[in-house]
Structures are given as C-alpha cells and as structure tokens.
TORBALUM-900192 format. One record per residue (C-alpha): residue in three letters; z, x, y; residue number from 0; chain. Coordinates in nm, 3 decimals, decimal comma. Example, Ala and Ser with C-alpha at 12.3 -4.5 7.8 and 13.67 -1.06 7.14 Angstrom:
# residues 2
r|up|east|north|k|c
ALA|0,780|1,230|-0,450|0|A
SER|0,714|1,367|-0,106|1|A
***
This chain:
# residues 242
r|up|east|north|k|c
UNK|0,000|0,000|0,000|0|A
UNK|-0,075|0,157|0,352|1|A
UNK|0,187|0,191|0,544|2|A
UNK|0,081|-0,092|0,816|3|A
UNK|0,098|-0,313|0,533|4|A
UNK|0,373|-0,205|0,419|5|A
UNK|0,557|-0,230|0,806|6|A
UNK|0,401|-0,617|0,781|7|A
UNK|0,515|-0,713|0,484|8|A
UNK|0,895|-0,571|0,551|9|A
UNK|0,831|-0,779|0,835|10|A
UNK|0,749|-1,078|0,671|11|A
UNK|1,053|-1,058|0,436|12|A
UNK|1,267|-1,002|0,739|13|A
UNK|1,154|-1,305|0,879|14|A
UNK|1,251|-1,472|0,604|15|A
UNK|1,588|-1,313|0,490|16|A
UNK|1,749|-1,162|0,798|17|A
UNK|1,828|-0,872|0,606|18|A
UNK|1,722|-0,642|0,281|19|A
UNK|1,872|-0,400|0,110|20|A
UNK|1,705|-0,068|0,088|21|A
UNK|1,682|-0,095|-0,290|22|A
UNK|1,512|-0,430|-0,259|23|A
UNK|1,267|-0,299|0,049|24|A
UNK|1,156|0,017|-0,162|25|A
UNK|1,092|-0,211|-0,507|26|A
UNK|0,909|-0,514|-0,290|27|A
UNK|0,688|-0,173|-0,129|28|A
UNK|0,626|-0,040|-0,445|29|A
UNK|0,753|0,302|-0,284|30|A
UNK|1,062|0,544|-0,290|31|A
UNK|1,333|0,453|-0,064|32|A
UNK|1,255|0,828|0,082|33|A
UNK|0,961|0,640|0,236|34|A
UNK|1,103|0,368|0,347|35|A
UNK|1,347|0,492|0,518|36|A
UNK|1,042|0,696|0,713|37|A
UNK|0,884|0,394|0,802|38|A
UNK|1,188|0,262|0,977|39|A
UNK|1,268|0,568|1,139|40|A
UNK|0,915|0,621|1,303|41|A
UNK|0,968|0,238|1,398|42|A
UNK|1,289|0,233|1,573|43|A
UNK|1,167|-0,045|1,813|44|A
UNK|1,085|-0,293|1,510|45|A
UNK|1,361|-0,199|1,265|46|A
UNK|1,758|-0,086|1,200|47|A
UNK|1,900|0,035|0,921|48|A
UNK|2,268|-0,076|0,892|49|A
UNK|2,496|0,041|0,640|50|A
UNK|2,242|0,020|0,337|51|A
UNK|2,048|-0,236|0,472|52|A
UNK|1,762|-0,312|0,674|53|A
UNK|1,757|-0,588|0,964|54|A
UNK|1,481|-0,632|1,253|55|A
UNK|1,593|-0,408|1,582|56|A
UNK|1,544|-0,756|1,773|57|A
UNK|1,901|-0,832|1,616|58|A
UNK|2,091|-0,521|1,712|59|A
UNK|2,131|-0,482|2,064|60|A
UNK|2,026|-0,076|2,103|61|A
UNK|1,835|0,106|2,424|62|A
UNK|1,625|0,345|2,223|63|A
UNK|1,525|0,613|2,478|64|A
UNK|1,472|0,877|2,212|65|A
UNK|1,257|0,877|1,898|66|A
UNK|1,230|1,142|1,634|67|A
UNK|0,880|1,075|1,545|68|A
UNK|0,783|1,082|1,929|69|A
UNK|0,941|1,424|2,018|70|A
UNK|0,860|1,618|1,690|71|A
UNK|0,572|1,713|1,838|72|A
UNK|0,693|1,820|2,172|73|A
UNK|0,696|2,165|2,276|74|A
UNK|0,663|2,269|1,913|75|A
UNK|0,567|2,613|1,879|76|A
UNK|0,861|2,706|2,184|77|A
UNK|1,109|2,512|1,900|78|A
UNK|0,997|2,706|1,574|79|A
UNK|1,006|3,021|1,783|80|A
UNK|1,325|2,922|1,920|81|A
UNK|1,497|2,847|1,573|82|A
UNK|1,319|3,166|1,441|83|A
UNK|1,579|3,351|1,658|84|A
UNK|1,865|3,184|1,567|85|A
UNK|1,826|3,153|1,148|86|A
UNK|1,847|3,580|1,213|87|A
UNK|2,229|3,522|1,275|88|A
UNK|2,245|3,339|0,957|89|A
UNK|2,386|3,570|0,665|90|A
UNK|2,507|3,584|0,335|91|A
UNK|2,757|3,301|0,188|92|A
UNK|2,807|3,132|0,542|93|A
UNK|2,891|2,769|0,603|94|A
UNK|2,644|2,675|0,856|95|A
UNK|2,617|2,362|1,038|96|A
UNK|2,285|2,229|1,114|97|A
UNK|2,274|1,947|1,374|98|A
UNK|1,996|1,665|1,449|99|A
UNK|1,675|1,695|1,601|100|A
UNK|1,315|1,864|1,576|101|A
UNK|1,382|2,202|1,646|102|A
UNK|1,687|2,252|1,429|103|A
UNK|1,461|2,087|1,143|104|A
UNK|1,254|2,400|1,220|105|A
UNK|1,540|2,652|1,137|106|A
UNK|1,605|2,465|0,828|107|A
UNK|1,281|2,534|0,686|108|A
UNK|1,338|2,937|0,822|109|A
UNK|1,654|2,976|0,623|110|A
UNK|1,607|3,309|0,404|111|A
UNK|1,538|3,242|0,088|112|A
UNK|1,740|3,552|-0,036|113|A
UNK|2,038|3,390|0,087|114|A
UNK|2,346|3,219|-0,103|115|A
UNK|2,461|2,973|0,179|116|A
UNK|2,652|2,609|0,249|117|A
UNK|2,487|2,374|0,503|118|A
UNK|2,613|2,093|0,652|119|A
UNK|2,369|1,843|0,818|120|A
UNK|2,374|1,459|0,927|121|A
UNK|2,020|1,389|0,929|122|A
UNK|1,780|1,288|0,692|123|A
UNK|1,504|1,549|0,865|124|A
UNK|1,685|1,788|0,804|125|A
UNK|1,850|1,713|0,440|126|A
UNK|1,459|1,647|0,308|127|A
UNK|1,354|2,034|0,410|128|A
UNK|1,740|2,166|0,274|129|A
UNK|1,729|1,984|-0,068|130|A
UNK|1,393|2,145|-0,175|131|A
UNK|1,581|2,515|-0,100|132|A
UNK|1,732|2,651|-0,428|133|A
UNK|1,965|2,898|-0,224|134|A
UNK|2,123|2,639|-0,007|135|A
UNK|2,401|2,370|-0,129|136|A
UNK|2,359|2,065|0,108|137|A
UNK|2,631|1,854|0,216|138|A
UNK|2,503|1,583|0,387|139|A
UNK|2,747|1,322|0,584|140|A
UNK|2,708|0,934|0,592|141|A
UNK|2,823|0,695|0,751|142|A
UNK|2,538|0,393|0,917|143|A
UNK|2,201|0,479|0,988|144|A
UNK|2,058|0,566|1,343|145|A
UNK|1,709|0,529|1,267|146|A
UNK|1,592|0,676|1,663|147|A
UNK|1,755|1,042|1,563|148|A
UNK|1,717|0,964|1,133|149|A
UNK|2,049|1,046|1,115|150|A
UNK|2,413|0,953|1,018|151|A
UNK|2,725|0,828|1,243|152|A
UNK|3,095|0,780|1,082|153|A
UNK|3,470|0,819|1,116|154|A
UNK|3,455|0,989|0,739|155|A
UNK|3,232|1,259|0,896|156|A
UNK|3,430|1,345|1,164|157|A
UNK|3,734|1,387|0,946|158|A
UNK|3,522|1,545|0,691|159|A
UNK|3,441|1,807|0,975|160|A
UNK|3,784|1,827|1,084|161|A
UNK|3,889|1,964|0,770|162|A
UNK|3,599|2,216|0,709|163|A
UNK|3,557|2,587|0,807|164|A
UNK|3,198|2,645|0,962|165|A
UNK|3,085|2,984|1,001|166|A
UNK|2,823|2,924|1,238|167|A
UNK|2,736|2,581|1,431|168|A
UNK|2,364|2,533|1,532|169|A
UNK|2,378|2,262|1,801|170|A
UNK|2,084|2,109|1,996|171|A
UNK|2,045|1,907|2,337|172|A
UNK|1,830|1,694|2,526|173|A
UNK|1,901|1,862|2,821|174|A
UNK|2,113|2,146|3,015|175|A
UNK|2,209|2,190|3,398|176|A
UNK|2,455|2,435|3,487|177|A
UNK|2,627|2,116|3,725|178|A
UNK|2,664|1,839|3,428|179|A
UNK|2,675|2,063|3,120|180|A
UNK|2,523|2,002|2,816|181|A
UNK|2,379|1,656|2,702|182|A
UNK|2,212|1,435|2,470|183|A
UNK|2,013|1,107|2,400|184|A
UNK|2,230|0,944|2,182|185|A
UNK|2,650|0,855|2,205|186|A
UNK|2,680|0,907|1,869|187|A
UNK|2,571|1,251|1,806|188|A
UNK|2,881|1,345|2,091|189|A
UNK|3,163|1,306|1,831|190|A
UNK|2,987|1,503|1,578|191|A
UNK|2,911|1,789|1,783|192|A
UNK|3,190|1,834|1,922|193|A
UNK|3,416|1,818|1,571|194|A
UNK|3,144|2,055|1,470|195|A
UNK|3,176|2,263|1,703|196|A
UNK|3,546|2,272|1,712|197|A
UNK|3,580|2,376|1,303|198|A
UNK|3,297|2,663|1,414|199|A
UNK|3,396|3,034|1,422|200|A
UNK|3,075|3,066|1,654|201|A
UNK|2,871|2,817|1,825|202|A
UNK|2,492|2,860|1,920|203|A
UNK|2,329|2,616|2,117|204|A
UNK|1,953|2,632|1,990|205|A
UNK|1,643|2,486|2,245|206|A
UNK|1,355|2,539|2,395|207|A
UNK|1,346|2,617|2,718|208|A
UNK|1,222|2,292|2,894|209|A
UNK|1,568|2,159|2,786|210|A
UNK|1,692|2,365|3,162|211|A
UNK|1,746|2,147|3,401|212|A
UNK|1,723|1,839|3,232|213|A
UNK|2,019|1,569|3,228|214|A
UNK|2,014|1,325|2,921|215|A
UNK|2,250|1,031|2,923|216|A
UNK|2,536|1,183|2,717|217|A
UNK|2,781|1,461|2,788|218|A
UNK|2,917|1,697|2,491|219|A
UNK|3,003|2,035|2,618|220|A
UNK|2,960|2,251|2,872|221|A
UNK|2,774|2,610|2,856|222|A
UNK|3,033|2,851|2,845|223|A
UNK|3,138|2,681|2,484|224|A
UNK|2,889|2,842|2,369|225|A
UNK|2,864|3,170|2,213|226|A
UNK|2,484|3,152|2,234|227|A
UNK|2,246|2,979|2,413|228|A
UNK|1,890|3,051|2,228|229|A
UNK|1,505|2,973|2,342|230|A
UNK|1,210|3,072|2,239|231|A
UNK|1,247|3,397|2,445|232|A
UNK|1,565|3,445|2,247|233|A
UNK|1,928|3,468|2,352|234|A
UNK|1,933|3,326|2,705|235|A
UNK|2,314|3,351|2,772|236|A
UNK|2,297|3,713|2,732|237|A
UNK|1,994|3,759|2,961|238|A
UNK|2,148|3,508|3,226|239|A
UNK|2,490|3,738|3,243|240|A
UNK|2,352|4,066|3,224|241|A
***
C-alpha cells in the first residue's frame, strides 16, 4: 500500500473509531509498526500518537512549530560535520547520552564501530540508527509519544536519568543567544535535558552554526553549562574564549 493510501485509510478508521492502537494500525496497513509510526511522525499536523495509540491531531490541542521530517534536511552537511567533531570525544566503555533532533541522529550513525559503549536516547530517530550497531547497548526511554520531535516524554525517564551516571551528554538546540541562553522547540525536551545534563560528567552542546542568534520558545540552560559548544567548524567555546 503507498503510503498516501495508507495516511487515508488511517484516516478513514479514525473517523470512525476515534482512536487505534498501534498494533491494530500496523495489521489494518499491512506494515510494521516501525512504519507506522513514520507516517505519523512526518504527519504531525494530521496525527498524535498517545500512549500506544493513535488519535487525529484535530483532538489534541498542540502548536506544532517544529517537525522532524521538515528540518532533517536543513543545513545538513554543517550537522554531519558538526556531529563528526563531537563522536571524536566519544571513547571506550562510556555512557553517552544522545538527545533528539537531526544532527545528533547524525553522530549516532558516526559512533566508532571499534567501540564497546552504553547510549541513552529518547527518540525513535535516533534508537532506529543505534539498534542496527553491534557495539552499542541502547537504552531507550518511554513515556507518550511526541510525534513533531519522534520522540519520548515521561516522569519514569526523568527518574530513570536521575539515577544514571552519563559520561558524556550530547545536547542539541533550536537556538542560542548569549542574552536568553540556550533554547528549544518543544517544552518537553526541557526536563530531559536538563536531568541529562545534570547526571553528565561533561556536557557538549552539539549544532550547527545557524543555531547563533536564534531564540526558540523554550529555555533549558545557559552557555557556560556547557563544557563544549561544537559546530561544524568544531569547538566554538574554545575559539570564542581564547
């Protein structure tokens, strides 16, 4: 089934139901719940998924200003260069926490292969490149789905975080001014930085460089929390105080 029938028939069985499971949406498809899950989360303006289940985004009252599928292609070769400097601070047997976003999907895929490592993630962009990796064990945290970032929210992952030792915390932004700090799209991502960043030994904040000057709707930190700030021209903090 193409995937515009496939959007028009989950549609249709919306219409009718007010809500599916995500079981019941992949076996009416005839495809893997991997895919539907895609579908929603390049269609954030026509569906939610909530919990395990799938509702139309008409019924959830949510100002999506940011989509993944919209920005993965932004600025891409300034992100992969960007997160090719940062998975060089990556080494053996670290904890490593990876959060949401395009370019940190990008280090992901540039972890070393020769490496025995732990990563912690909360979106499914990122789990789908770090499950393939034979080197990395994955724990991914729940919680309900945001389908505008693909990722997860939840009081269990903040706790979860609380509790864990992270050798190195790979953060992104939506935008950084040296007045309002550094910020992000969506409120949910705040809680889960910042509990990442708080059980991190070191902190690197990991963009490209239109991200300067930029003020998104949601404070998480200022710049000086960080250890590193890296673009594609590498580690920007150092340049900026030398």
């Amino acid at each position: 089934m193409a995937k515009s029938d496939r959007l028009q028939a989950l549609a249709d069985a919306l219409a009718k139901h007010n809500v599916m499971h995500l079981r019941d949406a992949a076996t009416l498809l005839g495809v893997s719940e991997m895919t539907v899950r895609r579908d929603i989360g390049a269609n954030p303006e026509r569906f939610t998924y909530l919990g395990g289940y799938i509702v139309s985004a008409s019924d959830v009252p949510n100002a999506v200003g940011y989509s993944l599928e919209s920005e993965k292609d932004h600025f891409a070769q300034a992100k992969a260069q960007a997160s090719a400097h940062a998975a060089r601070l990556i080494a053996e047997n670290d904890t490593i926490f990876i959060d949401c976003g395009t370019t940190l999907a990008a280090l992901a895929r540039l972890i070393p292969s020769h490496l025995q490592i732990t990563a912690v993630c909360y979106s499914l962009n990122v789990a789908e490149v770090l499950r393939r990796m034979s080197n990395v064990r994955m724990i991914l945290l729940g919680g309900v789905y945001v389908p505008s970032s693909d990722s997860f929210s939840g009081e269990e992952s903040l706790e979860m975080l609380r509790r864990m030792g992270i050798n190195k915390a790979f953060i992104s932004a939506g935008g950084i001014d040296a007045t309002r700090g550094v910020t992000c799209w969506n409120f949910h991502e705040v809680a889960i930085k910042q509990a990442a960043m708080a059980s991190a030994v070191a902190r690197h904040l990991v963009v490209d460089a239109s991200k300067f000057g930029v003020v998104k709707a949601w404070r998480f930190s200022q710049t000086n929390e960080f250890d590193s700030i890296i673009t594609e021209k590498g580690d920007e903090s150092r340049k900026r105080s030398a």
